[in-house]
N, C-alpha and C positions, 0 to 999 in steps of 0.2 A: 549168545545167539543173536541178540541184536544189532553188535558189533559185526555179524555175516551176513546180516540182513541191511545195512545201510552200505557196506561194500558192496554185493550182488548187485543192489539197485544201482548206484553210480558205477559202475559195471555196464550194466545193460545202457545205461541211459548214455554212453559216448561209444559201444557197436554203430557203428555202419549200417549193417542188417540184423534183420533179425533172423536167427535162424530154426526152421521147425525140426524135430526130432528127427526127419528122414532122410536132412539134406538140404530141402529144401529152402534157398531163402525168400523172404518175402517183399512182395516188390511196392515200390513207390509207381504212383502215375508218371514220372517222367520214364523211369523204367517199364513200363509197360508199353506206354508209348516206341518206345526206341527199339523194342524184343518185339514190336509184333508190325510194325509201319515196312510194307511191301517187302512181306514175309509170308511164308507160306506154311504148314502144320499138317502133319498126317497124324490120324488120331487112331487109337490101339486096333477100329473096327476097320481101321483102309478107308476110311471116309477124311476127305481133305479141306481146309479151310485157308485161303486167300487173302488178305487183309491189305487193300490200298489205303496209300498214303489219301486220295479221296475221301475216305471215310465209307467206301463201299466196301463188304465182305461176300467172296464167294465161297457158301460150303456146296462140297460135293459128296454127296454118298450114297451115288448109282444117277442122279440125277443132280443139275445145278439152282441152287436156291441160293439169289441175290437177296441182301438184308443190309444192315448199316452197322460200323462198329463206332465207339469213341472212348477216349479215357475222360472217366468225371472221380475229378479226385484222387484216388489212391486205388479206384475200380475199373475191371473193363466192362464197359456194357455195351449189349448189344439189340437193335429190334430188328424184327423180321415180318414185313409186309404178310399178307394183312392186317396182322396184327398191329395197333399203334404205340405199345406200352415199352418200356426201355427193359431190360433187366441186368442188371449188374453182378461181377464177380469180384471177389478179392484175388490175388495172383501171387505166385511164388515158381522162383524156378530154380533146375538145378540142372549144369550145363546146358545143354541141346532140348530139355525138356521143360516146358511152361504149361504151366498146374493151375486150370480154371477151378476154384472154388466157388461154389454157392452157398449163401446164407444159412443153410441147412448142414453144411461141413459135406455135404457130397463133390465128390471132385472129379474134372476130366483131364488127362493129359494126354497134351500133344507135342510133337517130333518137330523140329524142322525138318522141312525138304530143301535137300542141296542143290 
C-alpha cells in the first residue's frame, strides 16, 4: 500500500493539471489570465460578463454594471463599485466553459460568446 501511495504522489506531482472529478481542470493565474483577457461569458441565467484587457469588467443582466477584474496569484478577483473590497475565486475549466469557484465550494459557470 505504500508502495501505491509513493507512486500516486510522484504521479500527481509532474500532471500538468489538475484535474476535478467532472472534467474540470484547474487553472493557474497565467491561465486565467489568458481564458478571460478581452473575452466575453454568458452565464446559465442569460446574464453576460465582459472582461477587458484594462482590467475593466462589464456584467449585464437586464442592466449594465461596470466593476474591475484582476488575476492575484492563482485567483480571479473581482470588485464592484461601491463597494471597495476585492473578492477572489479559484478557477477551472473545461473547454468553452470556465467555472468561477468561491471559497465556500459554490460555483458559477460560464460560456464563451463567439
Amino acid at each position: 500500500m505504500r508502495r501505491f501511495a509513493v507512486v500516486f504522489s510522484v504521479i500527481s506531482a509532474v500532471l500538468p493539471v489538475k484535474l476535478a472529478a467532472d472534467g474540470f481542470a484547474v487553472m493557474d493565474g497565467a491561465q486565467i489570465k489568458a481564458a478571460l483577457t478581452d473575452r466575453a461569458l454568458v452565464y446559465g441565467d442569460g446574464s453576460t460578463q465582459d472582461f477587458r484587457a484594462s482590467g475593466r469588467t462589464l456584467y449585464n443582466a437586464g442592466r449594465d454594471s461596470w466593476g474591475y477584474w484582476a488575476v492575484r496569484g492563482d485567483q480571479y478577483c473581482s470588485q464592484w463599485p461601491p463597494a471597495d473590497g476585492w473578492y477572489c475565486y479559484d478557477m477551472a475549466r473545461n473547454g468553452d466553459v470556465m467555472r468561477f469557484i468561491a471559497e465556500d465550494g459554490s460555483y458559477s459557470d460560464g460560456v464563451y460568446i463567439q
